[in-house]
N, C-alpha and C positions, 0 to 999 in steps of 0.2 A: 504494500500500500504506500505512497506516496502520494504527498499532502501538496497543493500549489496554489498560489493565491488568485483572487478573480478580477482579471484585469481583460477587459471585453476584447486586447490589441492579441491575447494570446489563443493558442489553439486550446483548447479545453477536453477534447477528447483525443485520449492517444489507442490507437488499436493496441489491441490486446492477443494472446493465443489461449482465450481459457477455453474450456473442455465443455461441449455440446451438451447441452439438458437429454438427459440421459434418453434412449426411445425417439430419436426426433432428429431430423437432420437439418429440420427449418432453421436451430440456430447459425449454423453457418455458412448459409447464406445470409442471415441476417446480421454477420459478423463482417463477410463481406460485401455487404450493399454499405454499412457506415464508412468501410474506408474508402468506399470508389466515390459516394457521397459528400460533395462537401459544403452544401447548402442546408447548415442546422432546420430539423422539424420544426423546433420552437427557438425564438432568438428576444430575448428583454434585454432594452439598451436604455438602460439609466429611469428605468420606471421607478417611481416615488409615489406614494400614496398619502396627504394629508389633510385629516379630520379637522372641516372645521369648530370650533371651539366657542369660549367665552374669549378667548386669549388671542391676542392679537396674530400671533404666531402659528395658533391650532396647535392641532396634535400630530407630531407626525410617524406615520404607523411602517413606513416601509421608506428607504431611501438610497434611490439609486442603484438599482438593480439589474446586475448585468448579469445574463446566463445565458449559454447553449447546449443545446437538448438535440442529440443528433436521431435520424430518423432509427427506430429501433432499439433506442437505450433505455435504461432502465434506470433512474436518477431519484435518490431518495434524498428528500429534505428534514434534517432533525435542528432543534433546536429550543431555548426555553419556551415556558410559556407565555406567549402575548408577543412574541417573536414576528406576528405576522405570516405563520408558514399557510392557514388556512385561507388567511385575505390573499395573498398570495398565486393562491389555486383559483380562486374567485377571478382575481384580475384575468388572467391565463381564460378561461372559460368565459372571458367578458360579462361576469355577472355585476360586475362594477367596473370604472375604470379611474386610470391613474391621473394622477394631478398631473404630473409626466412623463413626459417619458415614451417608448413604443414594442406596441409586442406584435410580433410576427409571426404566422405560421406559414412555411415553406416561403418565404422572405416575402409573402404579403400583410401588410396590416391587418391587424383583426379590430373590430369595434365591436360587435356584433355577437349574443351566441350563434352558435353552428351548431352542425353533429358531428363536425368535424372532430371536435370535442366534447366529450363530456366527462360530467364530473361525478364520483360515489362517495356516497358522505359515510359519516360512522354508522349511521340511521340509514336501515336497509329502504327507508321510503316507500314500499309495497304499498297498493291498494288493497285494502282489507276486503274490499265485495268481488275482485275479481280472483279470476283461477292463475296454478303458476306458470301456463303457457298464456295467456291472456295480458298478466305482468308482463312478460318477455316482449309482446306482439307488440304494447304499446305504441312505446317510439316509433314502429314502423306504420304502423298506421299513421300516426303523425306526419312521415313523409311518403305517406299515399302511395307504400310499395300495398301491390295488389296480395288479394287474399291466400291464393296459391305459393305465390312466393314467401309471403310471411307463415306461411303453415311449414313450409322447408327450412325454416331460418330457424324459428322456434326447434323444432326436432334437434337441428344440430347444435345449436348453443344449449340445449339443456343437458344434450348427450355428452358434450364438452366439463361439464359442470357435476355430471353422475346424477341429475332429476329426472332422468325421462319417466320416470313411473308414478312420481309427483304431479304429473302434468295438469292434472284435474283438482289437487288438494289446494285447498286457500292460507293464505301465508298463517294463521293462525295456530294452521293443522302443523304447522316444521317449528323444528328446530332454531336458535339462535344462528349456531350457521349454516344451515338449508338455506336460512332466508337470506344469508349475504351470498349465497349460491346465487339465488332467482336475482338477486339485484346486479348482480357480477354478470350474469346471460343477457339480463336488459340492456346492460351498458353495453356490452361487446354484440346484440345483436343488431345496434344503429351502426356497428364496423365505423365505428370513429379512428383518425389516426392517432389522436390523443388521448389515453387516460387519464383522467387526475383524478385520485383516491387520497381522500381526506383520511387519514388514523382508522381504513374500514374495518379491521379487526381488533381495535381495541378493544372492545365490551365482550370480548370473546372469551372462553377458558383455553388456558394452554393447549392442548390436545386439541382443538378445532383449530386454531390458530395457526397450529402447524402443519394442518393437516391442509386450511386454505392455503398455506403458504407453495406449499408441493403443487396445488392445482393453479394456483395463479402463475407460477412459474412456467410450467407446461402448456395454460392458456399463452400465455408470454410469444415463447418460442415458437408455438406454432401460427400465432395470426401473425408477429413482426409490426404489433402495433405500440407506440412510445407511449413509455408511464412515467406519469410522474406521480410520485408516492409520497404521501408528507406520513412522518411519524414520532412521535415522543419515544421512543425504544429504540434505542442506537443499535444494537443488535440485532433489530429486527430489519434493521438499515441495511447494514453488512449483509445478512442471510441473502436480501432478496436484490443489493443494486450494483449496479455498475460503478456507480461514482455518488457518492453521498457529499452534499453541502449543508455546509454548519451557517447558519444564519447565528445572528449577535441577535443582543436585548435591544428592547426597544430603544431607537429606531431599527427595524429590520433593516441587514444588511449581508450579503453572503460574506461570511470572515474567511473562508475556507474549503477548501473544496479534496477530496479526495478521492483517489481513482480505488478502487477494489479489483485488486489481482488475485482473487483467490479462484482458483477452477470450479466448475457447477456438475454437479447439482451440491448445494451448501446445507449445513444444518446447524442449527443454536448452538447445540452443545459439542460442537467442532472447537479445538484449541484454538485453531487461527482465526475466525469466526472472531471468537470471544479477545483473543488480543490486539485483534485489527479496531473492532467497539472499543477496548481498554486505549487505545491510541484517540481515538474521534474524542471518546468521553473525557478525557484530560484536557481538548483545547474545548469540550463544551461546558467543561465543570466553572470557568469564569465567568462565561454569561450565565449560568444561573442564579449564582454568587450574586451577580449584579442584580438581576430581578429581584432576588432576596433582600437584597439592600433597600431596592428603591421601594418594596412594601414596607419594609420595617418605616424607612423614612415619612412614607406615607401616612401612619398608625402613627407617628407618634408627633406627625402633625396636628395632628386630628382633637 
């Protein structure tokens, strides 16, 4: 692992030779479309976000934000809380936008949501009256693909997912993680080229979480569609990305960026795993420090 600073002038992805998701040959091709590639999926050039306020000043939540997201990577964002890593993902999915600054998908501006992207929250967001091929078809009715076609689509992304026999129960009837199953098939059945997944397996127990982890990977590899991953679990960083960035306390800022060289398929309790996280968490252990401070500071203004 080597750590390098975020400076928009530098190249930010270096190829790598790690070792194909295991059953699956799509990742290397998808190793080699990023080097022959060199028009970053997603590119934010000095995006800032700030709230206005009582204070003359505002608040400012994100500043200056430079990152490239090459097509097919896998880039996991850790950092404190209040960091900005979820407004972040917002901006990215144009659910708001920045004071300034410009984001890009395949070097065009975006303003706008797409399906080009989307976004899965912690909160599996399931409609409770529909079935969980019904959930899945959604989005695509929204883009008026026809009935026949979304009845193929649904099959395959549930099969992707291990629900096909679900297909008729209502999110009620599953599991914690069945349901981030059905919300993981929605998202990948509008075949966006960007994920952004907000902490979606935080509220999960270990054992499902690892067990999402195996199937998002393999989803991964075989569609060749770019994630971006925000998460409070620096290890869970490691397990699943390419390149993990350490954003600062507020104002959001990338402090740091680091590549992950470890071969796939990855697991938690892997020694290198865990000392590659023992390296991120030592330049993340400041900024939380800092967050810490500015609460106390707060409280005892008060």
């Amino acid at each position: 692992m080597s750590p390098n600073t975020n400076l928009a002038s530098q190249d930010l992805w270096h190829s790598d030779q790690r070792k194909p998701v295991r059953g699956t040959l799509a990742r290397t091709a998808i190793l080699s479309m990023r080097r022959e590639n060199s028009t970053p999926k997603v590119r934010l050039d000095n995006v800032s976000l700030n709230y206005a306020s009582d204070t003359a000043a505002g608040t400012l939540a994100l500043d200056r934000i430079n990152l490239r997201v090459q097509p097919g990577e896998f880039l996991c964002i850790v950092g404190p809380s209040g960091c900005g890593k979820s407004t972040l993902l917002g901006l990215i999915a144009s659910l708001q936008h920045p004071t300034s600054g410009t984001i890009a998908i395949d070097d065009e501006a975006v303003s706008a949501p797409g399906t080009d992207r989307i976004l899965m929250f912690q909160e599996h967001g399931l409609f409770p009256w529909l079935t969980v091929s019904q959930n899945v078809e959604f989005g695509m009715k929204m883009k008026g693909l026809s009935k026949a076609e979304r009845k193929e689509k649904v099959r395959h992304y549930l099969r992707l997912v291990h629900l096909s026999q679900f297909q008729d129960n209502r999110p009620h009837q599953l599991s914690g993680g069945m349901r981030q199953r059905v919300a993981l098939a929605r998202a990948l059945a509008t075949e966006p080229d960007v994920l952004l997944m907000d902490e979606p397996f935080a509220a999960l127990d270990a054992q499902t979480r690892d067990m999402l982890h195996d199937e998002l990977e393999k989803i991964w590899a075989e569609t060749g569609c770019t994630v971006i991953f925000v998460t409070h679990n620096v290890r869970e960083a490691v397990r699943l990305g390419d390149r993990v960035a350490l954003m600062t306390f507020r104002p959001g800022r990338v402090k740091q960026e680091f590549n992950v060289d470890l071969p796939r398929p990855r697991h938690l309790e892997e020694v290198e795993v865990a000392r590659t996280a023992r390296e991120i968490l030592d330049s993340l252990r400041d900024e939380i420090n800092k967050s810490l401070e500015a609460e106390y500071a707060h409280e005892q203004r008060r």
